[in-house]
C-alpha positions in Angstrom: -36.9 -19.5 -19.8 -35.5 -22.6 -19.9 -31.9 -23.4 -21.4 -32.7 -26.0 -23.4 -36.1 -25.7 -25.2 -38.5 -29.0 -26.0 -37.6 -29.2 -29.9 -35.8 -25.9 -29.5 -33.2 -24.6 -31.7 -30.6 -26.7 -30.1 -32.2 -29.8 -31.2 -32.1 -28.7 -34.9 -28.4 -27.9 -34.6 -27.5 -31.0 -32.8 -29.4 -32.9 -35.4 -28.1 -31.2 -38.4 -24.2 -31.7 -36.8 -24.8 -35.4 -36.1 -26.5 -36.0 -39.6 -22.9 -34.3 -41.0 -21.0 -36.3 -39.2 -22.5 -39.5 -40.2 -22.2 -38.2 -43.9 -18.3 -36.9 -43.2 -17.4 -40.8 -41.8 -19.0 -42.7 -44.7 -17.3 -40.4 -47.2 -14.1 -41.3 -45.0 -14.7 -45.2 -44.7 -16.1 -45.2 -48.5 -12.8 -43.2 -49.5 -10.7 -45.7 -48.0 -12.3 -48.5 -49.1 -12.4 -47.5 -53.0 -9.4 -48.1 -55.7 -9.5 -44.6 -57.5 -7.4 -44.3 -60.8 -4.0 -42.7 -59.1 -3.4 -43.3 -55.7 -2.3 -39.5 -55.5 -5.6 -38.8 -56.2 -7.1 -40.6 -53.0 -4.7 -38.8 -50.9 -5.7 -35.9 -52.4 -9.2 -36.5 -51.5 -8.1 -37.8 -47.6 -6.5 -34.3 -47.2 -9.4 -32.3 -48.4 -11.9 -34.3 -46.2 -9.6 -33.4 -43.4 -8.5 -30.0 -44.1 -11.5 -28.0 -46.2 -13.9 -29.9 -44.0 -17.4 -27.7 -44.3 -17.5 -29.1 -48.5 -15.6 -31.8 -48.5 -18.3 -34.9 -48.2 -20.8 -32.7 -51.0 -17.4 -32.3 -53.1 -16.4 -35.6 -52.3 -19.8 -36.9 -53.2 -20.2 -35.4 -56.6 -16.9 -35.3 -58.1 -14.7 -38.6 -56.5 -17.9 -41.1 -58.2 -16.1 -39.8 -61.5 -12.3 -40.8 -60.4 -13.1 -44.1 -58.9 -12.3 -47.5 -61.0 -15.1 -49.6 -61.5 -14.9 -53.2 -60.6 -18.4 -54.1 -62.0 
């Protein structure tokens, strides 16, 4: 048996890291980017991307659309 399997296991978990990864970094760049309502409230949300790290982008997703201004 090899160590690395053709489309084994490995590859899924690779995948599944790199795709959360991609989704931690945008939440990161679009976090910095955006003018919320408080600016304790963006700091807020820098230290739970970096700290509570497993939920943050889903949290940071779902609830930070809500705090943002809107400049439309």
């Amino acid at each position: 048996m090899e160590l690395i399997e053709p489309f084994g296991i490995q590859y899924w978990i690779l995948a599944l890291v790199v795709l959360y990864g991609v989704l931690w970094l945008w939440c990161l760049i679009d976090l910095i980017k955006s003018e919320f309502t408080d600016n304790s409230i963006k700091a807020l949300w820098l230290l739970l991307l970096v700290f509570l790290n497993p939920l943050a982008p889903f949290l940071y997703g779902h609830f930070a659309r809500k705090q943002k201004l809107r400049t439309r």
